[in-house]
N, C-alpha and C positions, 0 to 999 in steps of 0.2 A: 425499317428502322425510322418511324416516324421520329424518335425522340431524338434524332439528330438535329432538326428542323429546329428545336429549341437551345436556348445557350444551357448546358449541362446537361441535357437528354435527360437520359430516365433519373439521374443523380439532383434533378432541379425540385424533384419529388421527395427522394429519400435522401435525405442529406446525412444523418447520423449512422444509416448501416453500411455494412462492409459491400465494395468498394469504395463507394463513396464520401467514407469515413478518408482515404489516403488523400498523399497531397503531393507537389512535385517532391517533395524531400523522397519519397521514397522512389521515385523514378531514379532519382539519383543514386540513392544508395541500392537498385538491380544494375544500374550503370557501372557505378562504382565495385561490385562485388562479382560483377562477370568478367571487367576489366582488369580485375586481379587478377583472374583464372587465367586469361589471356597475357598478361604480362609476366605474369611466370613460365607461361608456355614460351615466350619469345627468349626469355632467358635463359630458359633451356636451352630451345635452339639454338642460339646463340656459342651457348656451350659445347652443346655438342659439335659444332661446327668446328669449332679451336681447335677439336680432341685429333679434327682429320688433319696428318700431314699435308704441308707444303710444294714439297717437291725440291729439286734440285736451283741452285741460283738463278739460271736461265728463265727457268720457268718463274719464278720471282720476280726477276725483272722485269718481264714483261706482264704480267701480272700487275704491279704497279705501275707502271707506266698505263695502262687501262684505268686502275684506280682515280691515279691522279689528274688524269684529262678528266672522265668524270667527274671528280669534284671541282677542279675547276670550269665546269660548265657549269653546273649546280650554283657556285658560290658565285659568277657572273650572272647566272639569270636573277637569282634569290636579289641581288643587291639592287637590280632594277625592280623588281617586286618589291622590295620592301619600302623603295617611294613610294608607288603604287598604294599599295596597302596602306601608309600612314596618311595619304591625300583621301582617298576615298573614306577613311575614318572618320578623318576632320570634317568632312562633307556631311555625312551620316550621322556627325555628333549634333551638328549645329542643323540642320532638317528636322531632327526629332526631339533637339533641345528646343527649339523658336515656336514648332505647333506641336508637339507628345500626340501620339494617337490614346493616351489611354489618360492624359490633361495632367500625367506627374512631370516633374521637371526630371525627372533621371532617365527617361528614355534615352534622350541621346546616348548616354552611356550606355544601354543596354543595348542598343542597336549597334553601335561605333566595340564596341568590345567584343560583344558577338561575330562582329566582322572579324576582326585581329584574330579571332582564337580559332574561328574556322579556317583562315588563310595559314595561322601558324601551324597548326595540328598537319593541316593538308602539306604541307612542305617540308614535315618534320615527317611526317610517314614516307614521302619519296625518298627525304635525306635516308633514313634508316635501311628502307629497301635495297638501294642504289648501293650503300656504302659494306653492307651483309653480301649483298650478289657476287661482287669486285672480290670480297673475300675468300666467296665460295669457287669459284671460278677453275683456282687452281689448283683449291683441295679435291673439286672433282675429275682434273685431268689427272690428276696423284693416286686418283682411287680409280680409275679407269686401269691403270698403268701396273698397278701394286696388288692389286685387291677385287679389279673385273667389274659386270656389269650390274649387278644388284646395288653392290655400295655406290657407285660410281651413283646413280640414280637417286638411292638416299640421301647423298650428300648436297645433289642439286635438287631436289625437291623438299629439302628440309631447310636449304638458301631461300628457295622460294615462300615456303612456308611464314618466312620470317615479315617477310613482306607482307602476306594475307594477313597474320594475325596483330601486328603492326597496325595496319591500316582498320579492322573493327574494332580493335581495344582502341587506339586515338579516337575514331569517330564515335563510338558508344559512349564512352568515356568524356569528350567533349560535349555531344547534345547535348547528353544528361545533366551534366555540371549547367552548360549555358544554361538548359530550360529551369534549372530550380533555383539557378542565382539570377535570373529573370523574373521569376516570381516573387521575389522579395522586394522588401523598399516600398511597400504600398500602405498605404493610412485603413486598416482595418475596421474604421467604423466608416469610412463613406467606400472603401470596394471589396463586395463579395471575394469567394475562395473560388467560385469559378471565374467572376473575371477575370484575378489574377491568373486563372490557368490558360485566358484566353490572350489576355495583353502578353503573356511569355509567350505562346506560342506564336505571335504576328513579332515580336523584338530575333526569336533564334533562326527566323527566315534571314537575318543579316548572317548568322554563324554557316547557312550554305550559300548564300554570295560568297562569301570570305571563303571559300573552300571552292566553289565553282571557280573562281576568280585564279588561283594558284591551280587548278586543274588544267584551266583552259592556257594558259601560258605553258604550263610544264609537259602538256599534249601537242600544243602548234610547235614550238621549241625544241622540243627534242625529238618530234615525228620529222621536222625539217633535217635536225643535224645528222640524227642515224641512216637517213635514205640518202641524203647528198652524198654523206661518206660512201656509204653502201654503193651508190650508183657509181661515184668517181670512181672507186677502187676495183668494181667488175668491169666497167665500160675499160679502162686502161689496163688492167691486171690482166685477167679473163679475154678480152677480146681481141685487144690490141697487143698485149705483149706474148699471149700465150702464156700466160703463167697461173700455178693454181690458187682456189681460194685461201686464202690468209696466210701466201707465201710471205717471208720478210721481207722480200725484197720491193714489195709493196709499200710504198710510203704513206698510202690510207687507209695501212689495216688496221692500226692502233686505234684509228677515227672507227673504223668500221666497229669496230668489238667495242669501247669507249657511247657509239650508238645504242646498243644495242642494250646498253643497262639505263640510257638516260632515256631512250624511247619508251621502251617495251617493260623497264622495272618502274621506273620513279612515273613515267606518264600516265601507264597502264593505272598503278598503283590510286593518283592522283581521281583520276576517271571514274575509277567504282570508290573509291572516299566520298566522291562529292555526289552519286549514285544512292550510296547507302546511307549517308546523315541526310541527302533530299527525299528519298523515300519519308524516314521517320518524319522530316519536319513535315513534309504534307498528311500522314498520317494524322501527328496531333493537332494542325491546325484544322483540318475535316473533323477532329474529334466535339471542338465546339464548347472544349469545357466539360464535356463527360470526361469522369475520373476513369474509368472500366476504357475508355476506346484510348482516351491518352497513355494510360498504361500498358496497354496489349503490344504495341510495337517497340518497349523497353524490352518487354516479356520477351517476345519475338528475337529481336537482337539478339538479347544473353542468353538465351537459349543455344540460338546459333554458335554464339562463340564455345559453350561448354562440348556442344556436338562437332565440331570442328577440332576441339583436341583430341577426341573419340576417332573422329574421321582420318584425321592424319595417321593412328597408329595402326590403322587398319588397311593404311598402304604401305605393299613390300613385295617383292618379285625375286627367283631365283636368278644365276647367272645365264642359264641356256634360256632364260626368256625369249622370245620373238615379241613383235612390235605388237600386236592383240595382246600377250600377256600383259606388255607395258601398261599399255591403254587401259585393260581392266583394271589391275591396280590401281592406278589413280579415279577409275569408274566407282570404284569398290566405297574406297574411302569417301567420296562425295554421296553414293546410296546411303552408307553409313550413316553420315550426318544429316540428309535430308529425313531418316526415318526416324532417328532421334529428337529434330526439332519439331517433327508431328506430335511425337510423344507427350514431351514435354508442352508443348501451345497448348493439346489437350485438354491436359490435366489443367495449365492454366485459364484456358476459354472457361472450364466448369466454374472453378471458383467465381472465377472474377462478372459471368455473368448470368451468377445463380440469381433463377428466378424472372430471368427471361431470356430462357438456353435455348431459343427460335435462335437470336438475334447470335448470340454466341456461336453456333454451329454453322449457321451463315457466314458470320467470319472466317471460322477455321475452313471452311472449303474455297474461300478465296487465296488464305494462304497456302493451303494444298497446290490451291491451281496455280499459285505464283511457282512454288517449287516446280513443278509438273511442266511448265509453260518452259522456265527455263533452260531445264534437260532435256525438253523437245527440240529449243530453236538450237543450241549446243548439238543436237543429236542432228538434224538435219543441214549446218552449217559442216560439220563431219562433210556429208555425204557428198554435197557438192563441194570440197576444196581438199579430199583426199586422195593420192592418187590411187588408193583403193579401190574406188569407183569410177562408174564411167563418166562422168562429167569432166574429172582432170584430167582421163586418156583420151577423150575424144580431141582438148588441145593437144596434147604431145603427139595425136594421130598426124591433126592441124597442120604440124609443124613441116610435115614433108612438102608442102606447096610451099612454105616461105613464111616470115616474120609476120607480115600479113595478115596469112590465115591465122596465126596466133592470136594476135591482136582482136579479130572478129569474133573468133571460134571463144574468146575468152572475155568478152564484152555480152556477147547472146546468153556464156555460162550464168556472168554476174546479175543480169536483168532477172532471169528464169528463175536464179536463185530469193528471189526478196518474195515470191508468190508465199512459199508455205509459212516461214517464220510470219509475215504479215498477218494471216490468215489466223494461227496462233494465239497472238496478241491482240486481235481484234474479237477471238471468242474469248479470253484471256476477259478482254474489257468489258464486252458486252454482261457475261456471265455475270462478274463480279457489280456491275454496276447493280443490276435486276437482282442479286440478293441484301447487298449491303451498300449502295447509292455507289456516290465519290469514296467515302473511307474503302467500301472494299474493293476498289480499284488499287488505294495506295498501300492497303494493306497487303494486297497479293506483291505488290512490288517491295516490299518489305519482306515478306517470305521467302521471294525467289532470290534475293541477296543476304539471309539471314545464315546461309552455307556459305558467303566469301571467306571466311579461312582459307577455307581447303579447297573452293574455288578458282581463288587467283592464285595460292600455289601452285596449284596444276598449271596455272598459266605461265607465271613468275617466273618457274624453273627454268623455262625452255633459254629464256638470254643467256643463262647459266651453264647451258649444254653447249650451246653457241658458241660461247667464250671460252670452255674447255675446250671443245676440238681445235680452234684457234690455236690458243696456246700449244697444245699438241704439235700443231705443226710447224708453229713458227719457234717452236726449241727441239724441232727435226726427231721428236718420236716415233719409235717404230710404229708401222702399219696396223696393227692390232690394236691399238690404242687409240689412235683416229677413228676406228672401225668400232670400236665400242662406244665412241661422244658422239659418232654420228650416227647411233641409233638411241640413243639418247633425245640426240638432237632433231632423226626425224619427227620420233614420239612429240616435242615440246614445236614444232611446226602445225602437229595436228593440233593440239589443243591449245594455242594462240591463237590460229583459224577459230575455234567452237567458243575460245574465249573472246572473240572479238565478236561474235552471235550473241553469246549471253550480257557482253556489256549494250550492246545496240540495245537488244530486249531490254533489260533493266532500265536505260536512258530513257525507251521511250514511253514505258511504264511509267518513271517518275515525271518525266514531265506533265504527261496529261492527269499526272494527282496533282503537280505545283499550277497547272492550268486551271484546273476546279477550286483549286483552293483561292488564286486572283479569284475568280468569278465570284466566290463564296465573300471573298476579303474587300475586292472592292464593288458589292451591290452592284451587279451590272444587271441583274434583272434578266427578260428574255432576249437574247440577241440572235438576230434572223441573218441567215448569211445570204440573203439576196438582195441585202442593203447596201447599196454604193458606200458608205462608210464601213462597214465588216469588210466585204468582197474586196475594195480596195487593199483593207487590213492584209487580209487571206494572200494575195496576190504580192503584196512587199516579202511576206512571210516565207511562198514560199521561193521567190527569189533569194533570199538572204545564203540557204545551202549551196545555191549552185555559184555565187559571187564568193563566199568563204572559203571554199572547195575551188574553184580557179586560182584564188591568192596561196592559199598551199601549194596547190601543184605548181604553180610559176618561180616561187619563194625555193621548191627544191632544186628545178632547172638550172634559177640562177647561182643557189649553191652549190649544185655538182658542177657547173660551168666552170666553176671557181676552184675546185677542188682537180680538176680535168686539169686543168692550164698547170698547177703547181706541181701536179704526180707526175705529168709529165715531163715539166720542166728538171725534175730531179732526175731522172731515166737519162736525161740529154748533160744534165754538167755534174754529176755526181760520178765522177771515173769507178768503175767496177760495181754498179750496184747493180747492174743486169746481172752481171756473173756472179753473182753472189758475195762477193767479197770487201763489199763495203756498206757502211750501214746507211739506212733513211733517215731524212729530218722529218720526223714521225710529228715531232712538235708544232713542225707548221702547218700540216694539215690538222690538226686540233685546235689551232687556232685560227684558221679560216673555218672553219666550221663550226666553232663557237661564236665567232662575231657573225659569220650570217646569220643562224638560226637565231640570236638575240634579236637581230636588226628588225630580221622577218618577220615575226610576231607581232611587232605594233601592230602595224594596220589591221590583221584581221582581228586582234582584240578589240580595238579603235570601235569596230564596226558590232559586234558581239554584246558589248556593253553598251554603248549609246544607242542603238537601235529602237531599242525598247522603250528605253528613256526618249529617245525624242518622238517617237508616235503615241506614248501612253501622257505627255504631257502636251505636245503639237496637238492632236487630233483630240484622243480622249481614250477611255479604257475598252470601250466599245471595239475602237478600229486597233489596240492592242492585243483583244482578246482574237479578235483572224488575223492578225500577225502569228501568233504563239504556236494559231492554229493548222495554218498554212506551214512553219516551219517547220513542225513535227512530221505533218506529211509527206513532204518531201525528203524533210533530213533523215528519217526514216529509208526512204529507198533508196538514197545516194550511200548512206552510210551502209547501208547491206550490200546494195550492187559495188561500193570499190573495196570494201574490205572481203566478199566474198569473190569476187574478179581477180584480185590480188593475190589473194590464196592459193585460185585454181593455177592463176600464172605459176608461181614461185613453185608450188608441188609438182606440175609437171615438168617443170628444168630437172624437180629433182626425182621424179621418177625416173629420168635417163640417166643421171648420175649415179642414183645410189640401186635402181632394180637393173641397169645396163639398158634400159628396152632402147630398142632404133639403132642398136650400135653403138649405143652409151658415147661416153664427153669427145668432143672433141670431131663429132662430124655434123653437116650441115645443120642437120635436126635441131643436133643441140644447142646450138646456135642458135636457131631461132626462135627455140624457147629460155633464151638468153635474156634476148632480147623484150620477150613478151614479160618476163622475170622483173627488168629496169623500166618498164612501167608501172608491172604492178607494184612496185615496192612504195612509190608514195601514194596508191591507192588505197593499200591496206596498212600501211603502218601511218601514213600522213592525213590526209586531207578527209579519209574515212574514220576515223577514231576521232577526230577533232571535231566533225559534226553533231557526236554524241554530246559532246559538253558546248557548244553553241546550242543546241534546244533546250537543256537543261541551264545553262544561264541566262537565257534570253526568260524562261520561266522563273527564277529564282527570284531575280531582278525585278521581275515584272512583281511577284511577291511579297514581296520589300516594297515597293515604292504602295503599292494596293490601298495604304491607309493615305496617301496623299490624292489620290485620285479617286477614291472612292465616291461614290453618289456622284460623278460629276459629267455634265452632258457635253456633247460631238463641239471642241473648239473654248470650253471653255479655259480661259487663261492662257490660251493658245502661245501668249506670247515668251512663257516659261519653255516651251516646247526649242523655241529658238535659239538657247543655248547650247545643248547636247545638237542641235543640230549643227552648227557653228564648228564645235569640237569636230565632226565627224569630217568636214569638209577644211576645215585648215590643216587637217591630220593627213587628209589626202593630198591636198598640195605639198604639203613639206616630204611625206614620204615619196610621193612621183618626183619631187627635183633632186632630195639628197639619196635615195635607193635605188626609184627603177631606171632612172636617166643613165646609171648604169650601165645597165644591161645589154645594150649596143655595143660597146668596146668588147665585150668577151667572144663575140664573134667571129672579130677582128685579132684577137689574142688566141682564139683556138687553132685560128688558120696558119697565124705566125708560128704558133708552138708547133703544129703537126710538120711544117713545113722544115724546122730545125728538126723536129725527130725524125723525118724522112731522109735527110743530108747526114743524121747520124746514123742510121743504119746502112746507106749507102755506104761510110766510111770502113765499119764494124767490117761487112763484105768485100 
């Protein structure tokens, strides 16, 4: 693909025939017309969701009381976000208002709005997910109870549904609009129709800041408050009191299930939003102005979204199902739509790049391999985190020497596990690099998310299932019922696990296209990594995962800590809530658990965003491109080893639960894969899904800033550098005095509380 190397490729030649004849307008208008298809599907679903009963008061009640701690997390984080959002605006208006990279005075605007619309879209697709889940929740313990295993299924997988197609209609729909209302506003006789497809393309790298930016908040955020919860309520429930999961008598199971939509729906959600509009932007910004390669990942999308309606109707399971039947099902539907958007790119690849179909077929096999690449890493994240296989029995084997051997036997799984997805991705890149440079790198990454419909359905659902068995128990439904959401609910542990494979893949896809695409944006020329300047870079870079990834995991400590001290303290003054006969202040654990995880999040945002900024302005772009590079690397293995660690932990607790093996709940064994369970859980739902969107905004950012640091050597200006650096370090001080200084007294409050509930149980005897 030589003609990439030129601004318009082969289109700089043929200006008047077709392709090359279109313009962003019509990016917009396949944006706009696959996002219809998509937005009726949501409306359906939606619909149909209504159509499923409720269920009894009980089950309502608690049912909204879920809803409404979720929203009000939501509308507490959003309201600090949305300073956020309107500061870094004002920032972005007046950078690109004072020097424009493309010398119009409206960039600012273009850049400062692109932000707003990527951050709004991205929080507007969690609001919607989160707020459909909570709804679905109860309709699918109602269908579980009324109507058995099949419905029960479609009800939560059509919840989730809502979510996947949610989140590609807003982001198709958003690019597009940005990228054509980006191209407008320019003086037609002093700049070309491809510059203008070039200056939109360098302005809609702000619309995935703006999206990165509400990702990475709504991922540290609500990966803190669902595991703090989750840890409080089994460490005290489960371990301590002997009592079962998401008994009422629990005063953090509200928080628990209340997590579990704000983690796992609105985060998840967040995550592949800013995944799928960063694929495309790197897509068109490697396109350079060619009409045919800027086009192709529109193509690609709305493809996706039509074969995604297809896909969903093509999942459906009887009631005597088994867990394989489940899983096919939702297999089925995803084959469905990946062979449909072969079909369809096809047909498109021929038109669009009639008359030089070398270059066209070369693409389409990179976005094959994108498809391919990602039902590979999905297929073998399966293998190690099911307890299917032997890698999760060999911890539950583990478990008979002690918590310990869990802990080890499930740290050797997580390591072992990042060999083959690695492997993967790295012929994934190499391939696609050697047919079609940098674009078919980001085009495969475009492929392989161009099935999120019905991808993050499958995943979406599972909160969904969670929530239902919940409910189930805590309104004291018969045994059959629990027993149908929790297989349900295994099914939606497995493909959370695969889903947490295919986001990693995707992340780390997109970044190394938002990586080539700096290199390409800001002229860095050849950069050798045995230069004290790069290697330096490399070396910050790949520090940044393993210091992100400590502030998570410490940030849940201290919120279970927090949640520990209150659950228990209600067990010791709350007369009859052991016995069952009095209720929990359900509220206060939502409320400690909402202001932690708020609190928490500064700093490792603090650090995610200025990073970049203070080495690509400090040093220079050189020593930010082995920053980016170094991060990916690393963030890459940590995010495989804790998210698939995490997996293998949590499935082997529940293989002794839910197959009986070892003498099933309730003896040493399972205990101490109890315990290896409240590790993993902010492995994989916290500090490992949060690394995914710190590579991917540490690249966005770096993106964005690209035309300000472009052409410029090792220290030039250095002393711009010293402000984000300033930030990074007042930020740390203020959070070390008014947060972690904390952290001391809860030591001192766990001792006292244990020591009152030890004098109360004395009493009780």
């Amino acid at each position: 693909m030589a003609e990439e190397l030129v601004a318009g490729g082969y289109c700089a030649s043929n200006p008047a025939t077709f392709p090359c004849n279109l313009t962003a307008f019509n990016a917009a208008f396949i944006g706009a017309i696959a996002s219809l298809a998509g937005g009726i599907m949501v409306v359906c679903l939606n619909m149909r969701i209504k159509k499923s009963p409720r269920g009894n008061d009980l089950m309502n009640k608690i049912s909204d009381q879920i809803s409404v701690g979720a929203k009000a997390f939501l509308t507490t984080e959003y309201k600090y976000l949305t300073v956020y959002m309107l500061i870094v605006a004002t920032i972005l208006f007046l950078l690109y208002f004072l020097d424009p990279p493309s010398g119009h005075w409206a960039d600012g605007l273009r850049y400062s709005l692109c932000f707003l619309a990527g951050g709004f879209l991205s929080a507007s697709a969690g609001w919607r997910g989160m707020a459909t889940a909570t709804d679905a929740n109860v309709r699918t313990t109602e269908a579980a109870d009324k109507q058995g295993l099949a419905m029960a299924l479609f009800v939560a997988v059509t919840g989730g549904s809502v979510m996947g197609f949610t989140v590609v209609v807003f982001g198709l729909l958003g690019i597009s609009l940005s990228y054509y209302l980006s191209s407008l506003g320019y003086d037609d006789a002093t700049v070309s129709e491809i510059d203008k497809l070039i200056y939109a393309a360098d302005a809609v790298a702000a619309f995935g800041f703006g999206a990165s930016s509400i990702a990475l908040f709504a991922r540290v955020a609500g990966g803190i408050y669902t595991k703090a919860a989750d840890i409080g309520a089994d460490l005290v429930g489960k371990v301590e009191m002997d009592i079962p999961e998401d008994d009422p008598r629990n005063p953090a199971v509200i928080a628990d299930n209340v997590g579990d939509n704000v983690g796992d729906v609105a985060g998840m959600g967040a995550d592949l939003f800013e995944s799928y509009v960063g694929g495309i932007i790197a897509a068109v910004t490697l396109a350079n102005g060619d009409i045919a390669l800027i086009m192709l990942p529109f193509y690609v999308a709305g493809a996706g979204i039509i074969s995604a309606v297809v896909g969903y109707f093509a999942m459906g399971v009887n009631d005597d199902a088994n867990q394989k039947d489940l899983l096919w099902a939702l297999t089925k539907g995803n084959l469905v739509s990946s062979v449909l958007v072969i079909g369809i790119t096809a047909a498109v690849v021929a038109q669009l790049f009639e008359g030089r179909e070398e270059d066209g077929w070369k693409i389409l096999g990179c976005i094959i391999l994108g498809l391919v690449s990602g039902a590979s890493i999905g297929k073998v994240t399966e293998y190690f985190t099911s307890y299917e296989y032997a890698p999760t029995q060999s911890i539950t084997n583990a478990a008979a020497t002690g918590p310990a051997s869990v802990i080890i036997q499930g740290l050797g799984i997580g390591m072992i596990s990042c060999v083959f997805p690695v492997l993967i991705l790295v012929t994934t890149t190499l391939i696609c690099n050697a047919l079609s440079g940098g674009y078919g790198v980001a085009i495969s990454g475009v492929g392989m998310l161009s099935t999120l419909g019905v991808t993050l359905a499958a995943d979406a659902f599972g909160p969904i299932a969670d929530n239902a068995g919940g409910i189930a128990e805590m309104a004291g439904m018969e045994e059959r019922v629990r027993a149908t959401t929790d297989a349900i609910d295994a099914l939606g542990n497995t493909t959370a696990a695969t889903g947490k494979g295919f986001a990693i893949g995707s992340a780390v896809l997109t970044a190394l296209s938002l990586l080539t695409a700096f290199t390409t944006k800001a002229d860095i020329g050849d950069v050798h990594i045995g230069e004290p300047v790069v290697l330096s870079g490399v070396i910050i870079g790949a520090m940044l995962p393993f210091l992100f990834a400590a502030l998570t995991m410490l940030s849940v400590q201290k919120a279970a800590a927090a949640i520990i001290i209150e659950v228990r303290r209600q067990f010791k003054e709350i007369p009859g809530l052991r016995e069952g006969t009095a209720e929990a202040d359900f509220q206060k654990v939502i409320e400690i658990s909402t202001k932690s995880s708020v609190e928490e999040m500064f700093l490792p945002g603090v650090y995610a965003i200025f990073s970049p900024l203070t080495i690509g302005f400090l040093i220079g772009p050189r020593c930010l491109t082995g920053l980016l590079g170094g991060s990916i690397a690393t963030g890459c293995m940590m995010a495989l080893m804790m998210a698939n660690a995490g997996g293998a932990w949590d499935n082997a607790k529940k293989y002794i639960e839910i197959e009986g093996a070892h003498g099933g709940k309730g003896t040493e064994i399972h205990r101490a894969t109890v315990v290896g369970d409240t590790v993993g859980d902010p492995f994989k739902d916290t500090s490992g899904p949060s690394l995914n969107i710190l590579i991917k905004l540490m690249s966005i950012i770096s993106l964005t800033m690209a035309p300000m640091v472009k052409g410029q050597e090792d220290w030039h200006e250095w002393w711009w550098g010293m402000i984000p650096l300033s930030i990074m370090l007042l930020s740390t001080a203020v959070a070390y005095h008014f947060l972690w200084k904390k952290a001391p007294s809860y030591a001192n409050d766990l001792e006292l509380t244990t020591e009152k509930l030890d004098e109360a149980d004395a009493a009780i005897a």
